[in-house]
Short mmCIF file of the C-alpha atoms (twelve columns), coordinates in Angstrom:
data_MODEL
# 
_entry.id   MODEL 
# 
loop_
_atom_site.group_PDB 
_atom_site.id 
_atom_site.type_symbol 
_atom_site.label_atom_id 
_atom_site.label_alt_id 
_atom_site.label_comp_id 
_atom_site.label_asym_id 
_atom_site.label_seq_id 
_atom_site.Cartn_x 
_atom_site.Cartn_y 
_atom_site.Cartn_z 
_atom_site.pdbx_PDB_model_num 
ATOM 1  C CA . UNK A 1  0.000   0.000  0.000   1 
ATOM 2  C CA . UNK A 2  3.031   2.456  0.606   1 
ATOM 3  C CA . UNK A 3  4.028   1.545  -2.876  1 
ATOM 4  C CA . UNK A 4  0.895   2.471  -4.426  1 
ATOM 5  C CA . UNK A 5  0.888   5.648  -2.488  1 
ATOM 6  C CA . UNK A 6  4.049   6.719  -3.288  1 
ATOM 7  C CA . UNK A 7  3.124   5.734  -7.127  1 
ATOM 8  C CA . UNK A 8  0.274   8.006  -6.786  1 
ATOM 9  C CA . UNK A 9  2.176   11.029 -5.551  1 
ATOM 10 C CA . UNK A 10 4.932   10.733 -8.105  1 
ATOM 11 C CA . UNK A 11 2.544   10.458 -10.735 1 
ATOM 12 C CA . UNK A 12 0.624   14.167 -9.659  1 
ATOM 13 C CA . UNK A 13 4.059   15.690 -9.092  1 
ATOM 14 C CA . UNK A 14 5.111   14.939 -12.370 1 
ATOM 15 C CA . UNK A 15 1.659   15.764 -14.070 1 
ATOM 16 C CA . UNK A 16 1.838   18.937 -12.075 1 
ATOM 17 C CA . UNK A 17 5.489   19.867 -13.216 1 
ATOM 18 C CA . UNK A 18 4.329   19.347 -16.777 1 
ATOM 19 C CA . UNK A 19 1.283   21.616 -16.380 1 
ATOM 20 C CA . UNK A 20 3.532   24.341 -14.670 1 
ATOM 21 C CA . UNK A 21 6.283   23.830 -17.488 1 
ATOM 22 C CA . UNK A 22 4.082   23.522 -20.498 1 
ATOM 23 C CA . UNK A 23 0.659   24.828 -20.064 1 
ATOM 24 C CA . UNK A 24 0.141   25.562 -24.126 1 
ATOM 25 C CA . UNK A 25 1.334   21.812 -24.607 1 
ATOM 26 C CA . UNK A 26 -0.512  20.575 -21.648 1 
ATOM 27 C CA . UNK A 27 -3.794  22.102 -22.869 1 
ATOM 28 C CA . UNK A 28 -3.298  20.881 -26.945 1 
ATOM 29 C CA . UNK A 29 -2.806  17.332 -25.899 1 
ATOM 30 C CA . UNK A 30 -6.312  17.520 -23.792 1 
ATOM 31 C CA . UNK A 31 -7.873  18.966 -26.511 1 
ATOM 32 C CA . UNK A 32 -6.441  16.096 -28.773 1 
ATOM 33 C CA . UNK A 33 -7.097  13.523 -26.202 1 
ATOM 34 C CA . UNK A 34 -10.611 15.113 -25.816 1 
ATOM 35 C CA . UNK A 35 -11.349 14.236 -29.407 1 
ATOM 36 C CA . UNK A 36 -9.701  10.621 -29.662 1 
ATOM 37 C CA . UNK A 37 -12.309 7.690  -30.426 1 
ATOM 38 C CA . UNK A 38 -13.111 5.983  -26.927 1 
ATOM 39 C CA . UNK A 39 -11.961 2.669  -28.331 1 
ATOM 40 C CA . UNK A 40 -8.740  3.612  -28.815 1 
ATOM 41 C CA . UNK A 41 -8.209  5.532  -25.456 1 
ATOM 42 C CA . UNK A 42 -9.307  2.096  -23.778 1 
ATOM 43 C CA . UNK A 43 -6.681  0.417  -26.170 1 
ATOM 44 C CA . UNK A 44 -3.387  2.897  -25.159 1 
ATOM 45 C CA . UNK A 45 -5.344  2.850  -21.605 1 
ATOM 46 C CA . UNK A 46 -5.013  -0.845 -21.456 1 
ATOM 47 C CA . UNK A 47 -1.369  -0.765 -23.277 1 
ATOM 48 C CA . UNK A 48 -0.074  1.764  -20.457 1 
ATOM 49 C CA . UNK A 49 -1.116  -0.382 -17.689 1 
ATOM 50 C CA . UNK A 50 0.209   -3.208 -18.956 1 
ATOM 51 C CA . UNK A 51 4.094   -1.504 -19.555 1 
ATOM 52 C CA . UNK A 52 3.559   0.226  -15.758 1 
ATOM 53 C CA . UNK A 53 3.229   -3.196 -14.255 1 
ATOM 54 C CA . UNK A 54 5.647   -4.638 -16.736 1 
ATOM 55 C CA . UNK A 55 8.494   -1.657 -15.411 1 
ATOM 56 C CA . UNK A 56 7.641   -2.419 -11.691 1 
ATOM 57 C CA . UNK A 57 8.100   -5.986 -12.292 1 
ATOM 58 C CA . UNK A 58 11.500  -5.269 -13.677 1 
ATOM 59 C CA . UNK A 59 12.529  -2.522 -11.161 1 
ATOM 60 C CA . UNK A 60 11.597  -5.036 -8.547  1 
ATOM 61 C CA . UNK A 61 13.446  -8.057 -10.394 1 
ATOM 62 C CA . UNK A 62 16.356  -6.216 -11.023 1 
ATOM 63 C CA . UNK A 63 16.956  -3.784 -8.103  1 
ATOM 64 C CA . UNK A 64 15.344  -6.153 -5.256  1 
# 
């Protein structure tokens, strides 16, 4: 659970930083996202899970 937590936090720092850093950018790839078919958002959703859990697999693996 500390894991996920900590996951959680990174993961709104580093969407904050790229707000802060690149609101113009930021706001163009919502828009973009905004008008993406559903099926494919479920499809990269689904294909960005899968390479998180695949990375925290190998960080465990590899760094114990």
């Amino acid at each position: 659970m500390k894991d996920l937590a900590a996951a959680l936090g990174l993961a709104l720092a580093i969407e904050g930083l790229l707000c802060a850093a690149f609101p113009q950018a930021m706001r163009r790839a919502m828009l973009e996202a905004a008008q993406t078919p559903m099926e494919r958002m479920r499809l990269v959703g689904i294909a960005s899970a899968v390479a998180g859990v695949v990375v925290v697999g190998a960080v465990r693996l590899l760094l114990g």
